[in-house]
C-alpha positions, -999 to +999 in steps of 0.1 A: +530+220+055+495+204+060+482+233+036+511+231+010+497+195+006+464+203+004+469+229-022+493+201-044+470+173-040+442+198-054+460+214-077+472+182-093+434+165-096+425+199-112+447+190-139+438+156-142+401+162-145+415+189-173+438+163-193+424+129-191+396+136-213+414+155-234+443+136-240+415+105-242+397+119-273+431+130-292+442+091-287+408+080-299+409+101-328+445+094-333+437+056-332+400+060-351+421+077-379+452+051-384+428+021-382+402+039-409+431+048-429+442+007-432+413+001-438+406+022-470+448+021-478+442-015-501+418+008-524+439+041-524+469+025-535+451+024-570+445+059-567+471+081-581+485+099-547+482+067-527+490+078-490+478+114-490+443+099-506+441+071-475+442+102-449+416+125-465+392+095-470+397+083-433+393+120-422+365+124-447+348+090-432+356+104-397+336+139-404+305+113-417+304+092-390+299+125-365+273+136-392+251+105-393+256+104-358+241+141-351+213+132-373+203+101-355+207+116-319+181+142-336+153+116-337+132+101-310+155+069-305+182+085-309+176+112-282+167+086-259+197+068-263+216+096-256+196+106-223+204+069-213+238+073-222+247+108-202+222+096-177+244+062-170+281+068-181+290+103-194+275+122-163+294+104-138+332+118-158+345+146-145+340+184-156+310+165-183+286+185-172+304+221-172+318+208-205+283+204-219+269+234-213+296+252-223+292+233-257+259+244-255+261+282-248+288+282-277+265+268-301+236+290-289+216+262-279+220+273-239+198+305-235+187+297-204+203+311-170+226+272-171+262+284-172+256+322-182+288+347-177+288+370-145+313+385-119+308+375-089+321+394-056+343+371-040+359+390-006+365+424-016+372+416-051+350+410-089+357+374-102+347+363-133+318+331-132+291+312-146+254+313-131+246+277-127+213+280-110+190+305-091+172+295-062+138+303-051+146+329-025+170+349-051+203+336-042+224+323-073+250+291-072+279+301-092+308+286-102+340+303-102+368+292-124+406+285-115+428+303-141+432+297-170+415+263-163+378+269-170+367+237-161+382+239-121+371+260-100+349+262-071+311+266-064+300+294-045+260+304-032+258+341-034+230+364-030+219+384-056+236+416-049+271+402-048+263+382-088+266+407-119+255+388-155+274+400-185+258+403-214+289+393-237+295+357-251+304+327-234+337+331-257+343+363-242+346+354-206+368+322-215+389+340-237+396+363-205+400+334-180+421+314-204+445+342-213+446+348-172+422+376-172+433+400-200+402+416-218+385+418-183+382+456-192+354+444-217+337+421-191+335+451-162+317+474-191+296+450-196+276+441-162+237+437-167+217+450-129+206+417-112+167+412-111+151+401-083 
């Protein structure tokens, strides 16, 4: 019973972490988009196709406000702020950091060993993972996915023997862990030998 318990109560925070910050962007944006459609709605009434014209420009203002932002996080302030910002606020959400370097890796700005694909042996059996560190005497802390949940899981320290990189895509191995492991075929072909 004690178990049963344990597994619901985890099981139940695993999907919390997953959907709060999900379903807190989509109500941002939701909210973001009716209140910049108001806003520009007194001018688009004017506009032949009045309501359709209010939602493109609030999309439209939307998609400009994540462009001017990218280009200021791109200069020296703006870095800086951002380093303050994950330092003090956005590090301490759950699942952030995973979520980051997975935005990162997708993007191809994450070519270092931070979040690569791997299998990792788990009991008798391959999982897939994501290197999230090597340590200096070999050993590699991985974390392994729940399914089809890429952002639960637990964190394992292996040694190097029982961690096999993958040289396919990060959207390769979350394809497979999102669709509950179909394509791992591909994965399995595509182990790289560990070096030590």
């Amino acid at each position: 019973m004690k178990r049963a318990l344990e597994f619901l109560k985890v099981t139940v925070l695993g999907g919390l972490v997953v959907i709060l910050p999900m379903t807190a962007a989509v109500l941002l944006s939701v909210r973001m988009l009716a209140a910049l459609e108001r806003t520009v709605e007194p001018v688009a009434t004017h506009l032949p196709f009045g309501g359709p014209v209010a939602r493109i420009a609030a999309v439209l203002l939307i998609l400009l406000g994540c462009f001017v932002t990218g280009l200021v996080v791109r200069t020296q302030l703006g870095r800086r702020a951002n380093a303050w910002l994950e330092g003090t606020v956005l590090e301490r959400l759950p699942a952030y950091g995973l979520l980051r370097s997975l935005g990162k890796r997708i993007a191809g700005e994450g070519q270092d060993i931070e979040m690569a694909p791997a299998l990792a042996e788990i009991e008798e059996a391959l999982v897939p993972a994501f290197i999230v560190e090597r340590h200096a005497d070999g050993r590699f802390t991985v974390f392994v996915p729940a399914i089809p949940t890429p952002t639960v899981g637990a964190v394992y320290i292996l040694t190097p023997e029982r961690v096999h990189p993958l040289d396919v895509p990060l959207t390769t191995i979350l394809q497979s862990i999102t669709r509950w492991g179909a394509g791992s075929r591909e994965l399995v072909a595509k182990m790289l030998p560990v070096s030590s």
